[in-house]
mmCIF file as Biopython writes it, N, C-alpha, C and O atoms, coordinates in Angstrom:
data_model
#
loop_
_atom_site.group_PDB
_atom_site.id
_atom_site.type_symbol
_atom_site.label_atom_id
_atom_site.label_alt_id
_atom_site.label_comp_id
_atom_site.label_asym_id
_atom_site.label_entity_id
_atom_site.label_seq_id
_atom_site.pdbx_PDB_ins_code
_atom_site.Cartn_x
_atom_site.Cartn_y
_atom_site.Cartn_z
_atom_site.occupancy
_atom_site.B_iso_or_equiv
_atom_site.auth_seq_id
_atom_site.auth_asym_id
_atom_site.pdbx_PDB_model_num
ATOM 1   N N  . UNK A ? 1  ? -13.176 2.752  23.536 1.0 0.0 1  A 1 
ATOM 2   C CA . UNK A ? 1  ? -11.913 2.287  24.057 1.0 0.0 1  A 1 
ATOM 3   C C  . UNK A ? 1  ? -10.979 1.989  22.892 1.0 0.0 1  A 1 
ATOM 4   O O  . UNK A ? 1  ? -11.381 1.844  21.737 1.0 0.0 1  A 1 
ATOM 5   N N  . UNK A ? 2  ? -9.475  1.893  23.337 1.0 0.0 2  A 1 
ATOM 6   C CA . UNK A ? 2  ? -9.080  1.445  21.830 1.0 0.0 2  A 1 
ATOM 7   C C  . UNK A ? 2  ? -7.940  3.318  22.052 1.0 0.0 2  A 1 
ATOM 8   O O  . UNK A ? 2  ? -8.126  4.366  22.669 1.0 0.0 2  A 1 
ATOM 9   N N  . UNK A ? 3  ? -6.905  2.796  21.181 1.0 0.0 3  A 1 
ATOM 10  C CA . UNK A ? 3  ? -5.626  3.771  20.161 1.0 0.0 3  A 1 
ATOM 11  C C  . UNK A ? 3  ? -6.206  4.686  19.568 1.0 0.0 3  A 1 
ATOM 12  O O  . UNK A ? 3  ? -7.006  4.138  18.810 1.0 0.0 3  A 1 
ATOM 13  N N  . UNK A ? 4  ? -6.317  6.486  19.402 1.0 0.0 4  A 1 
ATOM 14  C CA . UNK A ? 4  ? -6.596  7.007  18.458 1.0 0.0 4  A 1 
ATOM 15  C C  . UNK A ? 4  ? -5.174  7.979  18.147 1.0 0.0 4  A 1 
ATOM 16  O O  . UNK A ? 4  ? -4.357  8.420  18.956 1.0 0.0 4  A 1 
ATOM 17  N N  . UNK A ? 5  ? -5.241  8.149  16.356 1.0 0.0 5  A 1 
ATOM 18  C CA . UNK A ? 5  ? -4.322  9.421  16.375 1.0 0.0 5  A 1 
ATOM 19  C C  . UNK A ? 5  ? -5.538  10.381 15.864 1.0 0.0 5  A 1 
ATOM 20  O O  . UNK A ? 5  ? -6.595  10.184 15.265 1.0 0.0 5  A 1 
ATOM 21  N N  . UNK A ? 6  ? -4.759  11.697 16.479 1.0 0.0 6  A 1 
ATOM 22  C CA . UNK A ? 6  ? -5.045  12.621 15.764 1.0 0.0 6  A 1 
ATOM 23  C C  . UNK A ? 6  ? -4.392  13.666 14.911 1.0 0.0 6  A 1 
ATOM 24  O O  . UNK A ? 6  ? -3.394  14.082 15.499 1.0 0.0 6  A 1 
ATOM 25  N N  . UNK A ? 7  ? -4.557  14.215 13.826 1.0 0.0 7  A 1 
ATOM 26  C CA . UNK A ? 7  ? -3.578  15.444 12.958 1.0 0.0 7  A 1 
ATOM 27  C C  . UNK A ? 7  ? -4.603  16.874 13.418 1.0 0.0 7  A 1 
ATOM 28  O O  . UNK A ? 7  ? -5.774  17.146 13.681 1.0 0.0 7  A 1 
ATOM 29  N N  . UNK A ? 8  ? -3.301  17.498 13.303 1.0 0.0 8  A 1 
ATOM 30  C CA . UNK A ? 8  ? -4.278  19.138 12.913 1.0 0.0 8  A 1 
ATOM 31  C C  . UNK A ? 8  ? -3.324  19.343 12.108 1.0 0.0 8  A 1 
ATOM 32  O O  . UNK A ? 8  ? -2.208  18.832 12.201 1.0 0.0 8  A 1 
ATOM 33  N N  . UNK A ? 9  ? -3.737  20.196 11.159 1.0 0.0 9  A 1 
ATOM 34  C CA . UNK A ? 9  ? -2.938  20.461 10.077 1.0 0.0 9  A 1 
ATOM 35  C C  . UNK A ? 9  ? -3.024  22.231 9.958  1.0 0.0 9  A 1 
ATOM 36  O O  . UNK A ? 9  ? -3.845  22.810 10.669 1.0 0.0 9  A 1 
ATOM 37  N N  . UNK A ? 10 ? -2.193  22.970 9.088  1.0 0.0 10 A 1 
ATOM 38  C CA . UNK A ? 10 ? -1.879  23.958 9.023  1.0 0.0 10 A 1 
ATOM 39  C C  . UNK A ? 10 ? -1.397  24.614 8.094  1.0 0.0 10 A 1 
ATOM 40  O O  . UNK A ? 10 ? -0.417  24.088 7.566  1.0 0.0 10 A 1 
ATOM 41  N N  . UNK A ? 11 ? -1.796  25.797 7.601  1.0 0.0 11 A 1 
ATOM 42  C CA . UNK A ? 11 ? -1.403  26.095 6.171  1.0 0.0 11 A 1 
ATOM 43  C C  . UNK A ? 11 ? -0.849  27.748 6.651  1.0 0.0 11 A 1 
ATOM 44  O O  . UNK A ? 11 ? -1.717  28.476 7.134  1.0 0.0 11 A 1 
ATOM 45  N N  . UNK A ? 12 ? 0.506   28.281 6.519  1.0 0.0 12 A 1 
ATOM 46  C CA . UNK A ? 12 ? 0.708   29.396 6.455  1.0 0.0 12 A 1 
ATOM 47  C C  . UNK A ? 12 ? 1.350   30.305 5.299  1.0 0.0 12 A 1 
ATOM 48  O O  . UNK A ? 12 ? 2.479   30.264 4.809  1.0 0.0 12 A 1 
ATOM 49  N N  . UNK A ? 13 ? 0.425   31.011 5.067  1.0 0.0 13 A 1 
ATOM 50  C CA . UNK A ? 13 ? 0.607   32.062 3.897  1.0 0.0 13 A 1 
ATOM 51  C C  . UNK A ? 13 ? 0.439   31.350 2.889  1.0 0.0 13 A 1 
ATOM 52  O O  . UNK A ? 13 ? 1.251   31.707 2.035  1.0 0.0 13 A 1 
ATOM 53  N N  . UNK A ? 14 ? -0.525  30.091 2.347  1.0 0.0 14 A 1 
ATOM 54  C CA . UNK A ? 14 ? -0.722  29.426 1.102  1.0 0.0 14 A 1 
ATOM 55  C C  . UNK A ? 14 ? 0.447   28.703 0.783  1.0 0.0 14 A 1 
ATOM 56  O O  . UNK A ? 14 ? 0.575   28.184 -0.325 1.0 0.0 14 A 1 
ATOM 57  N N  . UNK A ? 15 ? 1.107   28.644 1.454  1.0 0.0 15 A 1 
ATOM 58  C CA . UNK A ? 15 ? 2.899   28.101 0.748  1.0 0.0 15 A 1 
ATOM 59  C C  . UNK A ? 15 ? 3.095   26.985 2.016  1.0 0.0 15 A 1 
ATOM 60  O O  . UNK A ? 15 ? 2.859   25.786 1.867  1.0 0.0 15 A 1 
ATOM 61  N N  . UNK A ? 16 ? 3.485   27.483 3.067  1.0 0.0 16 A 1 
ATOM 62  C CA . UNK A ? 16 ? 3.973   26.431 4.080  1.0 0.0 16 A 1 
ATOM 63  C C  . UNK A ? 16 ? 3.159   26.088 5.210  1.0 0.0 16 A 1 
ATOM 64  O O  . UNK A ? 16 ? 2.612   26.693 6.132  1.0 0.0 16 A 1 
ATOM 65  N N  . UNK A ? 17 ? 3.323   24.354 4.627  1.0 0.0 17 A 1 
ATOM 66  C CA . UNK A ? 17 ? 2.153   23.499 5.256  1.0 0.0 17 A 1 
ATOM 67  C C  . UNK A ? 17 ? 2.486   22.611 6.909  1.0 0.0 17 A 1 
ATOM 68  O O  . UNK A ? 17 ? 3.243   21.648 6.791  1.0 0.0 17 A 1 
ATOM 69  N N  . UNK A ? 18 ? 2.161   22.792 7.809  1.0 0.0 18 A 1 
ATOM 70  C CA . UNK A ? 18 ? 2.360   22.223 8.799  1.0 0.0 18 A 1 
ATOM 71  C C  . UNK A ? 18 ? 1.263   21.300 9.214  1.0 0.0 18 A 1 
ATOM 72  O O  . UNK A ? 18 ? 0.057   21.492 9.063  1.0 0.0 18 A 1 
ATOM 73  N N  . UNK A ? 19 ? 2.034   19.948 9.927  1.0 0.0 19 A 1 
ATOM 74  C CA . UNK A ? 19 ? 1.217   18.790 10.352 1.0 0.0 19 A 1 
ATOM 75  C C  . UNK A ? 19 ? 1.421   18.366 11.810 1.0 0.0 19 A 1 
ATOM 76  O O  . UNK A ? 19 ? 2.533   17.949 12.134 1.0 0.0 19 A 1 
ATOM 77  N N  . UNK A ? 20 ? 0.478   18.435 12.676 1.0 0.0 20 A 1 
ATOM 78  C CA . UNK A ? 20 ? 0.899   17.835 14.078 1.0 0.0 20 A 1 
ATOM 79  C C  . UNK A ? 20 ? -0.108  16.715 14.163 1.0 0.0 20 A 1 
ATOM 80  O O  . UNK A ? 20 ? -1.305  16.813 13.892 1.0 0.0 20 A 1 
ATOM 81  N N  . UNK A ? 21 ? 0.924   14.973 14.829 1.0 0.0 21 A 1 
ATOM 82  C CA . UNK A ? 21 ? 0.239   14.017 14.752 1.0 0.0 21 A 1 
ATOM 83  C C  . UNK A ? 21 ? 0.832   13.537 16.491 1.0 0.0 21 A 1 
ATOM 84  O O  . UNK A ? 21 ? 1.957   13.561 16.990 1.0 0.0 21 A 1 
ATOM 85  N N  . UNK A ? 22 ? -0.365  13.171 16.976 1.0 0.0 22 A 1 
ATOM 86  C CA . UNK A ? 22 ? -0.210  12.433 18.134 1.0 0.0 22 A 1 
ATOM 87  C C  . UNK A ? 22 ? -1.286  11.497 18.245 1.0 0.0 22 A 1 
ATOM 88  O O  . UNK A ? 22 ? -2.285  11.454 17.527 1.0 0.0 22 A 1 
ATOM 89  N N  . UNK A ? 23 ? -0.924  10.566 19.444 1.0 0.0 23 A 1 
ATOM 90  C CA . UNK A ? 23 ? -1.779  8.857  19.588 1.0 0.0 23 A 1 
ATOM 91  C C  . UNK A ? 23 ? -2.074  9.226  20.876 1.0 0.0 23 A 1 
ATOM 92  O O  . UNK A ? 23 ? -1.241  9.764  21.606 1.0 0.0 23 A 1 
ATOM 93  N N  . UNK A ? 24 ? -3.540  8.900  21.309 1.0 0.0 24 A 1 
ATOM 94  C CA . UNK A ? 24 ? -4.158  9.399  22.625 1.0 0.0 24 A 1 
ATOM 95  C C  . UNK A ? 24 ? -4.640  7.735  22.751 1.0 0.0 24 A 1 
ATOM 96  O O  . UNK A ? 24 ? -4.685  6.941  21.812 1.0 0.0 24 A 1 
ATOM 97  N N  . UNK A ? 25 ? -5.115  7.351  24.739 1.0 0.0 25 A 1 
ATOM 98  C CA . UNK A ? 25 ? -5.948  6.057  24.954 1.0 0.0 25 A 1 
ATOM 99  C C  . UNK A ? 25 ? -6.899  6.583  25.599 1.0 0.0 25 A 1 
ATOM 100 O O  . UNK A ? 25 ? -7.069  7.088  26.708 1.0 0.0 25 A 1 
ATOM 101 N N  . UNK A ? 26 ? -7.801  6.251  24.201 1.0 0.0 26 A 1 
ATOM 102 C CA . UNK A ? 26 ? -9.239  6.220  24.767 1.0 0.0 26 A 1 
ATOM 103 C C  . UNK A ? 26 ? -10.133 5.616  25.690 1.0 0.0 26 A 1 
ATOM 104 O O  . UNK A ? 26 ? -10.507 4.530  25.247 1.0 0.0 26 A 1 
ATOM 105 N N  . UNK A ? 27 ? -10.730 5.945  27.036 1.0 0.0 27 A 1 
ATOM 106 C CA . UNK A ? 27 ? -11.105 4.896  27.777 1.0 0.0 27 A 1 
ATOM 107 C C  . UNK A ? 27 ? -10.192 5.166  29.294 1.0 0.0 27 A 1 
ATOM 108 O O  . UNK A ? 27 ? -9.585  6.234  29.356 1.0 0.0 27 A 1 
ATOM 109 N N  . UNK A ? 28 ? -10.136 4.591  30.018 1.0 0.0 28 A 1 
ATOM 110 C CA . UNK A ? 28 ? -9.263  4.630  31.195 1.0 0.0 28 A 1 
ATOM 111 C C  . UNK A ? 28 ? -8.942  5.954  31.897 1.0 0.0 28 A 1 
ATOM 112 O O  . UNK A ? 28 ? -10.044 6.500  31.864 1.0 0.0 28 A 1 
ATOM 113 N N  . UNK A ? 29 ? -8.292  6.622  32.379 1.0 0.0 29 A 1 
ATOM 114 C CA . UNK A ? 29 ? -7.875  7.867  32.993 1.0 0.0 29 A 1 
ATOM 115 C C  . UNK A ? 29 ? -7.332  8.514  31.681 1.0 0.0 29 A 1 
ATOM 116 O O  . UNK A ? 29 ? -6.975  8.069  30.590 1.0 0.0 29 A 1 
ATOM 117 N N  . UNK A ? 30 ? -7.443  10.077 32.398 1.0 0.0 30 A 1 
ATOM 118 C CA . UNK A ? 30 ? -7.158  10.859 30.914 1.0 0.0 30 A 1 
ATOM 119 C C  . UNK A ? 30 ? -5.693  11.292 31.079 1.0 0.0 30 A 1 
ATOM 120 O O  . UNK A ? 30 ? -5.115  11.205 32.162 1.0 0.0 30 A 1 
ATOM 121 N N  . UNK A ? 31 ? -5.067  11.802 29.870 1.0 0.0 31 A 1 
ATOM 122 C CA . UNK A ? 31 ? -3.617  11.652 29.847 1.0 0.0 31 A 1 
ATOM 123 C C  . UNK A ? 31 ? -3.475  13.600 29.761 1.0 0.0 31 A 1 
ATOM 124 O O  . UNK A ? 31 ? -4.193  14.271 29.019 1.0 0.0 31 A 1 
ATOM 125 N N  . UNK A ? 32 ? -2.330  14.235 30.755 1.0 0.0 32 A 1 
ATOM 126 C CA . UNK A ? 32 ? -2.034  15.019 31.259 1.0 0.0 32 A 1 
ATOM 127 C C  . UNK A ? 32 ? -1.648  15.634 30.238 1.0 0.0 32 A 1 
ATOM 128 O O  . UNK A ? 32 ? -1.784  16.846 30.069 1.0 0.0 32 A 1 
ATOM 129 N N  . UNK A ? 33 ? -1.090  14.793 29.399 1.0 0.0 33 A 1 
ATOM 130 C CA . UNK A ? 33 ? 0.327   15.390 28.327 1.0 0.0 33 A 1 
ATOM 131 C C  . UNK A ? 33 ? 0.463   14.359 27.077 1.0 0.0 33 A 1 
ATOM 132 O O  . UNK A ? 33 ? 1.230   13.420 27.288 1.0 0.0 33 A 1 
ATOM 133 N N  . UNK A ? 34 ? -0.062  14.392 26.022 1.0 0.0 34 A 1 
ATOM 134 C CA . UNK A ? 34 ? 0.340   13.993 24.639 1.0 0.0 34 A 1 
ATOM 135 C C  . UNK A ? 34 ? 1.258   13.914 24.070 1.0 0.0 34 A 1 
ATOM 136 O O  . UNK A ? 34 ? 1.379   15.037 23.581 1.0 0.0 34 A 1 
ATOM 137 N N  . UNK A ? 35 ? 2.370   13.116 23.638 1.0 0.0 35 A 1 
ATOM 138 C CA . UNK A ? 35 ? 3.477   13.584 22.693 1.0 0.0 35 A 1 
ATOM 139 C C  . UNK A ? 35 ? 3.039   14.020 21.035 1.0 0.0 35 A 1 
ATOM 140 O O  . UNK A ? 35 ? 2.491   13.308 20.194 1.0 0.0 35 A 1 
ATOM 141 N N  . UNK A ? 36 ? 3.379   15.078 20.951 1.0 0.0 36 A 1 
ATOM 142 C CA . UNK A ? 36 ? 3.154   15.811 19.478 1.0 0.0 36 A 1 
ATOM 143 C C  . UNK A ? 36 ? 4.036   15.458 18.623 1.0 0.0 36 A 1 
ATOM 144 O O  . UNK A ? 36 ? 5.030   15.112 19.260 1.0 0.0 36 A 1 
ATOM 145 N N  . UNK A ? 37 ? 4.183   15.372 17.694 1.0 0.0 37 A 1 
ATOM 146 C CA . UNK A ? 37 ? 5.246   15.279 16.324 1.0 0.0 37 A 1 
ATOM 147 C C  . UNK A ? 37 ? 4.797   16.230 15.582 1.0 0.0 37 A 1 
ATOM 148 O O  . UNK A ? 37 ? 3.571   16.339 15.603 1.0 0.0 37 A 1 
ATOM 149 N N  . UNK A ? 38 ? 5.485   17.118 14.788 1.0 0.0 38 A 1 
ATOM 150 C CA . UNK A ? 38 ? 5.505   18.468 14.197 1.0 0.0 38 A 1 
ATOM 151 C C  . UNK A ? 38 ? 6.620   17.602 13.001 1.0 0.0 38 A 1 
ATOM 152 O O  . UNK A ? 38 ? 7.660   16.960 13.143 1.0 0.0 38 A 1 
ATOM 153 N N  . UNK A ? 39 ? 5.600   18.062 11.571 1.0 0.0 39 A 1 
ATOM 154 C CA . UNK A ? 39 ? 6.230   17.687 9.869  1.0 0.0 39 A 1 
ATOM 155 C C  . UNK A ? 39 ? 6.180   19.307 9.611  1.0 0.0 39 A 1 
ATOM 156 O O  . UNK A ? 39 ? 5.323   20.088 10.025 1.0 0.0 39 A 1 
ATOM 157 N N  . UNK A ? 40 ? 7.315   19.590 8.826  1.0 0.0 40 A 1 
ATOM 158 C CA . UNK A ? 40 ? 6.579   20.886 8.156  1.0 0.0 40 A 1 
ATOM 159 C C  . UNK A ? 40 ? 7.136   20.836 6.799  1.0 0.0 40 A 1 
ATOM 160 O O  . UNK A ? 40 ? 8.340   20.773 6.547  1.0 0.0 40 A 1 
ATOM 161 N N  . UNK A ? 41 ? 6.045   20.875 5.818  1.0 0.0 41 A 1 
ATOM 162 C CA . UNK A ? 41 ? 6.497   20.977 4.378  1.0 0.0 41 A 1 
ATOM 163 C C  . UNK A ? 41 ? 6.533   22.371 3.815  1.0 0.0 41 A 1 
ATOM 164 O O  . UNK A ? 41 ? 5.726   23.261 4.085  1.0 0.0 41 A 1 
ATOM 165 N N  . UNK A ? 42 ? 7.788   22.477 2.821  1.0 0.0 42 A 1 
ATOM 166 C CA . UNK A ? 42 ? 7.628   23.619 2.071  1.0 0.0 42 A 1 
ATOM 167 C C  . UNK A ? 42 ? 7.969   24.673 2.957  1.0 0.0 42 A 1 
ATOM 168 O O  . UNK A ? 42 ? 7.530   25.810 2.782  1.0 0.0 42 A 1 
ATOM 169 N N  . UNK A ? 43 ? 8.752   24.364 3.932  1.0 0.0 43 A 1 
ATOM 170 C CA . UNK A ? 43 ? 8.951   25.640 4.645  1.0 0.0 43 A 1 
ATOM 171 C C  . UNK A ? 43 ? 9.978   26.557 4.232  1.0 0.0 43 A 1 
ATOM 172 O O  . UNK A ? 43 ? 10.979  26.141 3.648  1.0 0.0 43 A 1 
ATOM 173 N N  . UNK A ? 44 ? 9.767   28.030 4.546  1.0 0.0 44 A 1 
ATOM 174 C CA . UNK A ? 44 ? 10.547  29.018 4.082  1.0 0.0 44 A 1 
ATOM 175 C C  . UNK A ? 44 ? 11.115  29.898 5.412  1.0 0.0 44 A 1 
ATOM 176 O O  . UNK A ? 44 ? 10.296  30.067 6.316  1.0 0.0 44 A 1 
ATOM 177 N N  . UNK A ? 45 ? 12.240  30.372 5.554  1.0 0.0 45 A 1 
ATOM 178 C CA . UNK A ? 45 ? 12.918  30.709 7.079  1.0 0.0 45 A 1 
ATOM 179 C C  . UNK A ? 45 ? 11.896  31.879 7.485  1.0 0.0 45 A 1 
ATOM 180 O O  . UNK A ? 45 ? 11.657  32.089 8.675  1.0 0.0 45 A 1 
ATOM 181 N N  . UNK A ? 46 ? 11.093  32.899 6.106  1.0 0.0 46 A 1 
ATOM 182 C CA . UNK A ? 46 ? 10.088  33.331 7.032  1.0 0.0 46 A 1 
ATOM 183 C C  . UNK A ? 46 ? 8.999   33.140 8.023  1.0 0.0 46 A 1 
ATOM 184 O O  . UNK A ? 46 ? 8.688   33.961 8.884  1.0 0.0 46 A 1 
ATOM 185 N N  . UNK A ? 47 ? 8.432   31.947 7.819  1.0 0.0 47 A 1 
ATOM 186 C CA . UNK A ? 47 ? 7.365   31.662 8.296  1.0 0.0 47 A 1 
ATOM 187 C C  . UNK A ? 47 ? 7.299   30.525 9.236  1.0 0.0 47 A 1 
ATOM 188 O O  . UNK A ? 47 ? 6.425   30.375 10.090 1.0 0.0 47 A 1 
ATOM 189 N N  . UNK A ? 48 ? 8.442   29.623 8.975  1.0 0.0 48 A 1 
ATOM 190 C CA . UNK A ? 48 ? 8.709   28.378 9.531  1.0 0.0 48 A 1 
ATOM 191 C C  . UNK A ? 48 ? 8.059   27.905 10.756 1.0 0.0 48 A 1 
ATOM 192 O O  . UNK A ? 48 ? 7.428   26.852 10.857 1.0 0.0 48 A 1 
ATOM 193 N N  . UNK A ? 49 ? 8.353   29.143 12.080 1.0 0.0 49 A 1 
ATOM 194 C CA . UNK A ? 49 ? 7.845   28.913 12.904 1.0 0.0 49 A 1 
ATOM 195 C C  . UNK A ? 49 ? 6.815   29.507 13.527 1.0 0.0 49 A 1 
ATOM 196 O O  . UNK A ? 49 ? 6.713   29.330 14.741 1.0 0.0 49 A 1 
ATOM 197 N N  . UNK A ? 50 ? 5.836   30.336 12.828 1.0 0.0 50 A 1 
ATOM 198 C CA . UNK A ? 50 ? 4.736   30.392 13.105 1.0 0.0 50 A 1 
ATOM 199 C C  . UNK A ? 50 ? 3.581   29.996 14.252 1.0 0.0 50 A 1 
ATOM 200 O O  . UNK A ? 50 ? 2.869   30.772 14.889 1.0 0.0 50 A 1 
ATOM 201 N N  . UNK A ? 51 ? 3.635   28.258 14.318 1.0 0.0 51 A 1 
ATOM 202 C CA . UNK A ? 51 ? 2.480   27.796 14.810 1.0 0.0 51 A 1 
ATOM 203 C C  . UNK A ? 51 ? 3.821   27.035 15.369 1.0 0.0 51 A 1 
ATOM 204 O O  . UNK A ? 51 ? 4.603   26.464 14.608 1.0 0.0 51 A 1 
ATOM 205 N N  . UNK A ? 52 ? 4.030   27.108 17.092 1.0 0.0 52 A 1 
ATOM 206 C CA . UNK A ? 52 ? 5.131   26.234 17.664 1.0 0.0 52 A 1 
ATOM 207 C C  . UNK A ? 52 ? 4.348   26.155 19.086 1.0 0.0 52 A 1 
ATOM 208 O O  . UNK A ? 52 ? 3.576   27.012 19.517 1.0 0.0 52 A 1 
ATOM 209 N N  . UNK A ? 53 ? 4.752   24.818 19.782 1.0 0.0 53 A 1 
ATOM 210 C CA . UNK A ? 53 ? 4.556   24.342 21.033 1.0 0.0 53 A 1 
ATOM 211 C C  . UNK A ? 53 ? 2.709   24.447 20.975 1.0 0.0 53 A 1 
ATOM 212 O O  . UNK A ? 53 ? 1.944   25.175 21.608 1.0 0.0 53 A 1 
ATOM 213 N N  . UNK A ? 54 ? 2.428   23.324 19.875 1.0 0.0 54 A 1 
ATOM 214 C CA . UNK A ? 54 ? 1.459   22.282 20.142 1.0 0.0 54 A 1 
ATOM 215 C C  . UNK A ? 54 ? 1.194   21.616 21.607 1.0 0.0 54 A 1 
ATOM 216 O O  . UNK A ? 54 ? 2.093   20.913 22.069 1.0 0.0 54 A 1 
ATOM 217 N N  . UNK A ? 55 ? 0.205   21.774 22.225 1.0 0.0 55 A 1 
ATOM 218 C CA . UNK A ? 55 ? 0.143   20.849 23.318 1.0 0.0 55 A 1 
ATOM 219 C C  . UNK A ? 55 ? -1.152  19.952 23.190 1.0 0.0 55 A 1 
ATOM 220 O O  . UNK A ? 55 ? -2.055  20.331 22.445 1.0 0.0 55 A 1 
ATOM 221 N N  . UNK A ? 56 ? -1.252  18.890 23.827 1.0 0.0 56 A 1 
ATOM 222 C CA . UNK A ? 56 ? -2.511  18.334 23.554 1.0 0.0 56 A 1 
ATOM 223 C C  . UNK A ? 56 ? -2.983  17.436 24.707 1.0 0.0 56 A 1 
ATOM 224 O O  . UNK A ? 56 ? -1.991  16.793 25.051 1.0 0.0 56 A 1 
ATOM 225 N N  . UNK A ? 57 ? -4.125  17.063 25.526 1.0 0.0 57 A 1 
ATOM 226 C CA . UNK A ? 57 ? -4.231  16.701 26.598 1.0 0.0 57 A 1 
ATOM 227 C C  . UNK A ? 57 ? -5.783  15.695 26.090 1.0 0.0 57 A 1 
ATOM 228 O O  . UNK A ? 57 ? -6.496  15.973 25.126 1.0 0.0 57 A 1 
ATOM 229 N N  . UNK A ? 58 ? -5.996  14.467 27.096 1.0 0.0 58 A 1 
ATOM 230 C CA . UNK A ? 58 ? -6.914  14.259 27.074 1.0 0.0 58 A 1 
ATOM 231 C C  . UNK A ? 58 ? -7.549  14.270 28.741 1.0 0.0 58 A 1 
ATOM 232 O O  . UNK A ? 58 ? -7.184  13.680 29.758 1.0 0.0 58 A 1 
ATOM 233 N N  . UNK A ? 59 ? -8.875  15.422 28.403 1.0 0.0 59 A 1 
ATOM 234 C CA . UNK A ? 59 ? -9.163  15.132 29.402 1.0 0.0 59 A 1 
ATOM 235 C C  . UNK A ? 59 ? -10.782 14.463 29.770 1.0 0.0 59 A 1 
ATOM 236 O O  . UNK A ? 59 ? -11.860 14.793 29.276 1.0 0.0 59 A 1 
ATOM 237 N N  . UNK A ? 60 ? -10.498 13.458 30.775 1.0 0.0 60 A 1 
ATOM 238 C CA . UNK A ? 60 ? -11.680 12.580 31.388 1.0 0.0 60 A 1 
ATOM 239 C C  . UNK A ? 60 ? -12.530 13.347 32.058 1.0 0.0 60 A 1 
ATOM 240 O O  . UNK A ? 60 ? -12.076 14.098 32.921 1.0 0.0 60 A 1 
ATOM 241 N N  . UNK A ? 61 ? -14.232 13.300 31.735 1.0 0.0 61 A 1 
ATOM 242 C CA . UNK A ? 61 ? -14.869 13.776 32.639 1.0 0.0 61 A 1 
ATOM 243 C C  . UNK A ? 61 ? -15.272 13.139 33.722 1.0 0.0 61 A 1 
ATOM 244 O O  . UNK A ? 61 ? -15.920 13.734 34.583 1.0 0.0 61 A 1 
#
């Protein structure tokens, strides 16, 4: 039970680094829909968007 975040992180073409961070509640009913936050470092207009529309769900068994 209890707040967790989680990251996935992302590296495209060795150069531009992407980070997705969201906070899930552990315990209780599971949540449909996560809010994501998307960082991207070092990005270049080629590649930028690559890895887009993160979704993340928790689901209860």
């Amino acid at each position: 039970m209890g707040t967790y975040r989680f990251f996935i992180e992302g590296t495209l073409y060795w150069e531009n680094r992407v980070v997705y961070t969201g906070k899930l509640e552990w315990g209780g009913k599971g949540q449909d829909s996560i809010p994501v936050k998307v960082q991207r470092f070092h990005s270049s207009q080629t590649n930028e968007y690559m890895i887009t529309d993160l979704k993340a769900c928790h689901i209860k068994n």
